[in-house]
C-alpha positions, -999 to +999 in steps of 0.1 A: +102-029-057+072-047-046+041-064-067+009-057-044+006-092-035+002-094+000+021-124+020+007-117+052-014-096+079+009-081+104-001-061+133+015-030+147+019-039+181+041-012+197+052+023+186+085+042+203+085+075+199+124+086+185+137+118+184+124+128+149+097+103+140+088+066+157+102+028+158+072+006+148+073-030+163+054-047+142+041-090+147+050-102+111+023-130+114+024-155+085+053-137+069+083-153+078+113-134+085+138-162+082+156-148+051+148-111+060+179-092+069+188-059+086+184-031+059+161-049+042+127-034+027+091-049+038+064-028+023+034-020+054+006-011+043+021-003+009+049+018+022+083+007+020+105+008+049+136-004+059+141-038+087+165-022+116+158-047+141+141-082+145+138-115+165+117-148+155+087-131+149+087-096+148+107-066+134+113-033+135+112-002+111+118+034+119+093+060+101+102+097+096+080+126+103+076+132+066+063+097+056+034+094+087+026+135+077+018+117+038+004+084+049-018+066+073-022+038+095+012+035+105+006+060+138-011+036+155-014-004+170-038-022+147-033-048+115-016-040+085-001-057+050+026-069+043+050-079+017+089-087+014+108-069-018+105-087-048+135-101-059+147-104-098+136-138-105+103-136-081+069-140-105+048-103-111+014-112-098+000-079-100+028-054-108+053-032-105+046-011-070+077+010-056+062+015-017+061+055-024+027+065-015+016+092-038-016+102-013-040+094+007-077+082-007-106+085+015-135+055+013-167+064-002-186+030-008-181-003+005-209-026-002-213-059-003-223-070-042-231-111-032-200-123-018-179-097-031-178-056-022-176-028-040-152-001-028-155+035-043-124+057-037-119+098-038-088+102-047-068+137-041-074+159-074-039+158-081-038+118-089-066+115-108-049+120-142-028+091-136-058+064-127-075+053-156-105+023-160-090-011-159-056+003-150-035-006-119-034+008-090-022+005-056-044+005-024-027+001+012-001-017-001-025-039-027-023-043-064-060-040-082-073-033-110-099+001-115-132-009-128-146+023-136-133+063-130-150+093-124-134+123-120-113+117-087-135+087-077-129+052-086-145+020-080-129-012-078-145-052-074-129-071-038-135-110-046-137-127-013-100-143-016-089-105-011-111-094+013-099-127+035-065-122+031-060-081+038-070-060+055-097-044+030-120-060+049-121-034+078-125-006+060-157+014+056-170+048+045-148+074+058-118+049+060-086+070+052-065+045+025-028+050+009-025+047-026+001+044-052-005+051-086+011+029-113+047+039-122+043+034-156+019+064-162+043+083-144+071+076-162+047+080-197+035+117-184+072+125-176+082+112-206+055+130-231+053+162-211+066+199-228+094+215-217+115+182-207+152+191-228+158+162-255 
């Protein structure tokens, strides 16, 4: 589990094609990977993948065909976000994000709105029921908060700390984005839906 609080911009510096899939090498920046081990989970760009290989200041994940075929910006060399797995006694600063991406949102606005931006999102038809106005939701690995929703598109307010310390900042219309819806509405539709046996 992850919160959407980015630690650091990495940068994907070097992909290896594998027999099914590709090895990412990616430059963990400001990270730190002293207390990251083998098999553990670093979430890039909001997807979770799993540490096979690392020195001082880089590691290495592995990403199956299926994950770059529902995802993007993990096919090429360019910056991405990063964040370790929470662990149980780490603070929630934004909240609970499982590194599943649940599809990909394409960019519709991003304009500036004095020092801040504000970034319109389409998202696929088939999320849309689970994004509501001043819910959570999770965008290339980044926890924030829906201002308002229409139909598929929602619009959400980048203060400049964000914007500095992401990659958000790149993007503009047209920009292909991964998102993750919250869990909990997930778990609520599973929960209150017909046909589930009691």
């Amino acid at each position: 589990m992850f919160s959407g609080i980015v630690a650091a911009v990495g940068r994907i510096s070097h992909l290896t094609a594998r027999e099914a899939g590709v090895r990412l090498t990616i430059e963990a920046g400001a990270l730190g990977l002293e207390d990251v081990a083998l098999g553990d989970s670093i979430a890039c760009n909001g997807v979770c993948l799993t540490v096979v290989d690392k020195d001082a200041a880089h590691f290495r994940v592995d990403v199956s065909p299926e994950t770059l075929s529902c995802t993007v910006g993990l096919d090429a060399p360019g910056k991405i976000n990063l964040e370790k797995a929470l662990r149980l006694a780490d603070r929630l600063g934004g909240h609970l994000v499982s590194g599943h991406v649940d599809g990909v949102g394409e960019v519709l606005r991003f304009d500036p709105v004095g020092d801040n931006r504000l970034l319109e999102i389409r998202a696929p038809q088939a999320l849309a029921r689970y994004i509501a106005k001043k819910g959570s939701i999770t965008v290339n690995g980044i926890s924030l908060t829906t201002n308002e929703v229409n139909g598929t598109d929602f619009t959400i307010n980048l203060i400049p700390h964000t914007l500095q310390n992401t990659t958000l900042h790149l993007l503009a219309p047209g920009s292909r984005v991964n998102l993750e819806v919250d869990l909990i509405a997930r778990y609520c539709e599973r929960l209150l839906s017909e046909g589930v046996a009691r």
